[in-house]
C-alpha positions in Angstrom: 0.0 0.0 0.0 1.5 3.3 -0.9 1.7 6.4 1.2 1.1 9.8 -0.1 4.5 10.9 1.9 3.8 14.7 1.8 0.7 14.2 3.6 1.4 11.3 6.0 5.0 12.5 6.9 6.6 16.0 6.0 9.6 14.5 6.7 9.7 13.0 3.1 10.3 15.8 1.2 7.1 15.3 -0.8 8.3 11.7 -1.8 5.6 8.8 -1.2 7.0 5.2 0.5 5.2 1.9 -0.4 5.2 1.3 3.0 6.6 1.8 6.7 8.5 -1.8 7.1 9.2 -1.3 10.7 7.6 1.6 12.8 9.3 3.0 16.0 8.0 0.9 19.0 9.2 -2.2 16.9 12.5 -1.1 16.0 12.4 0.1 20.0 11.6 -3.7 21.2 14.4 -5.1 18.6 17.3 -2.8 19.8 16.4 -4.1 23.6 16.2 -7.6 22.6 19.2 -7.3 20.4 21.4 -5.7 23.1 20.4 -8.5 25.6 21.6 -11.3 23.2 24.8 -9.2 22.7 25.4 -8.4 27.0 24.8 -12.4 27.3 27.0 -13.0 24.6 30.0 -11.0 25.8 30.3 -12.1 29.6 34.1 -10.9 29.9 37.1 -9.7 27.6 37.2 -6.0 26.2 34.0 -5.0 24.0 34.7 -2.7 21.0 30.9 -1.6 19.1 32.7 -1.0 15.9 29.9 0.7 13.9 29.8 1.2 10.1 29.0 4.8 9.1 27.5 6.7 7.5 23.7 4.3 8.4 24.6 2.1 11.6 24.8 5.7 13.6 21.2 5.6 14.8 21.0 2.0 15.4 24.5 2.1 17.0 23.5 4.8 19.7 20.2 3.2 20.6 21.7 -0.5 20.2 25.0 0.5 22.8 22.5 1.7 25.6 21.1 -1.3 25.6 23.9 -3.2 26.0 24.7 -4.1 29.5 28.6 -4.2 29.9 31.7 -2.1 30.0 32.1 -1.2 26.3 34.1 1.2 23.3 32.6 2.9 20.8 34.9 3.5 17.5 33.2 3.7 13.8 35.1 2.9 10.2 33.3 4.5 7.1 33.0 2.4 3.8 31.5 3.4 0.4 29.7 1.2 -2.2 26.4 3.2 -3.2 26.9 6.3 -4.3 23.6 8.1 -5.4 22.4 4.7 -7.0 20.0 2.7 -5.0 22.6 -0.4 -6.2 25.8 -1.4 -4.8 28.4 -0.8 -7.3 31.0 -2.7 -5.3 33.7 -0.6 -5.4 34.5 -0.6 -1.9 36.0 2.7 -0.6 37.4 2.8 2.6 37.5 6.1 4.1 37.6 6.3 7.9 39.4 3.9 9.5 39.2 3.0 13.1 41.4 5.0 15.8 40.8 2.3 18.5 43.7 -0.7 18.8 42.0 -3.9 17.9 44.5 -6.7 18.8 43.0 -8.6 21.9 39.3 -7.2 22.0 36.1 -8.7 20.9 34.7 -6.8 18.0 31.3 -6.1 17.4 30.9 -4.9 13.5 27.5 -2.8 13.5 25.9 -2.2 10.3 22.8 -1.1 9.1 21.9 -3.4 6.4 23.4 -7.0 5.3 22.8 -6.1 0.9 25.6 -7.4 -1.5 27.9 -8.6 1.0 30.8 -6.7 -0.5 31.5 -4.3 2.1 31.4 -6.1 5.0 34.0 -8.6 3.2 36.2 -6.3 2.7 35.6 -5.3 6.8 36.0 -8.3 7.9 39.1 -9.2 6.1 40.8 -6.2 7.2 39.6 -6.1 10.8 40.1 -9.8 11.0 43.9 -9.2 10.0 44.6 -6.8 13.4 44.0 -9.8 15.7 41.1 -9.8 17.5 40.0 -11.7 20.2 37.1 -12.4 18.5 34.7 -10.5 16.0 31.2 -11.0 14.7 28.6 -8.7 13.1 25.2 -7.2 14.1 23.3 -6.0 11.4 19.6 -4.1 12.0 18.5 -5.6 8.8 19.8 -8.8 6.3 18.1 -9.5 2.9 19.8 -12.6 2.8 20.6 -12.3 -1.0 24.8 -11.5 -0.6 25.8 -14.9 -2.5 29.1 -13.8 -1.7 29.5 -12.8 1.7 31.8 -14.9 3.6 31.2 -14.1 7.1 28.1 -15.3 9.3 26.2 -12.4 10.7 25.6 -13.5 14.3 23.1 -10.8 15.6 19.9 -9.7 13.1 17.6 -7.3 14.0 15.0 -8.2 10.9 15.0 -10.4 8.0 14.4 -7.2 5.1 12.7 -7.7 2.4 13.9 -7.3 -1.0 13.2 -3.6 -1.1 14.8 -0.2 -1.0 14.7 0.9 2.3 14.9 4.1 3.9 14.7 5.6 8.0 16.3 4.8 10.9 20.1 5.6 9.4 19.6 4.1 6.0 19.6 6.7 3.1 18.8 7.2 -0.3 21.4 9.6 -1.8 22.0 11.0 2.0 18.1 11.4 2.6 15.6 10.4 4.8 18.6 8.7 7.0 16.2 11.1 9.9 13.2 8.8 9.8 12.5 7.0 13.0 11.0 4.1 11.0 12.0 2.1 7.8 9.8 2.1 5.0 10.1 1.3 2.0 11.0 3.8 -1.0 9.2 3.6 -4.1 
């Protein structure tokens, strides 16, 4: 069902969404669950929330308040999309982390799980500076990246196969402001 966006939301810049995916109380009750599984998952041992910017921000901040434990926040910044709603996958890295990495469990925090490119070429790099151990939390998997190589341990939401916008994910740097996903037509 389509949504006349510059009536239902002003926030849209007079662009209509199929749909809202996920609204605010249920991206609300996720983040809490999620950051349960994560505190039980991490008993001991250094925690470093590595998030992926520019759309794990929003997720990040809610997700590490809900995480019970001593814990570091650092962020690296990767580049695949462009204006296109594809991934080219050209991979850009462009900020890297300041934090040391040898020794520490690593939490990778991304926004969505698409192509699989990016966080390949994450992983590979992050996996290379020793950690004690590192996994990834994504707020959203299509489970359609044929070549991803690395498991994704915590998932928010299985996404459909849809462009989606809100909550940190963007379109051409909009609509990243949203405190829901929907779905872009």
């Amino acid at each position: 069902m389509s949504v006349n966006a510059s009536t239902a939301d002003p926030r849209l810049e007079g662009r209509a969404v199929r749909r809202i995916v996920y609204d605010a109380p249920a991206i609300a009750k996720r983040v809490k669950e999620l950051g349960a599984e994560i505190t039980a998952a991490y008993p001991d041992g250094e925690l470093l929330v590595l998030g992926l910017l520019k759309g794990s921000f929003i997720f990040l901040s809610d997700l590490v308040r809900e995480i019970n434990r001593p814990l570091q926040v650092d962020f690296l910044v990767a580049s695949s999309y462009g204006d296109n709603t594809v991934s080219s996958g050209n991979v850009r890295l462009v900020y890297d982390p300041e934090t040391r990495l040898e020794g520490k469990h690593i939490l990778l925090v991304e926004d969505i799980v698409d192509t699989g490119r990016t966080l390949n070429r994450l992983m590979d790099l992050l996996r290379a500076r020793n950690p004690r151990s590192l996994e990834i939390c994504a707020l959203l998997h299509k489970h359609i990246a044929e070549e991803l190589k690395y498991d994704t341990r915590f998932i928010g939401y299985d996404a459909p196969h849809e462009f989606l916008v809100g909550y940190g994910l963007d379109h051409a740097e909009s609509f990243r402001h949203l405190p829901y996903i929907a779905s872009l037509q």
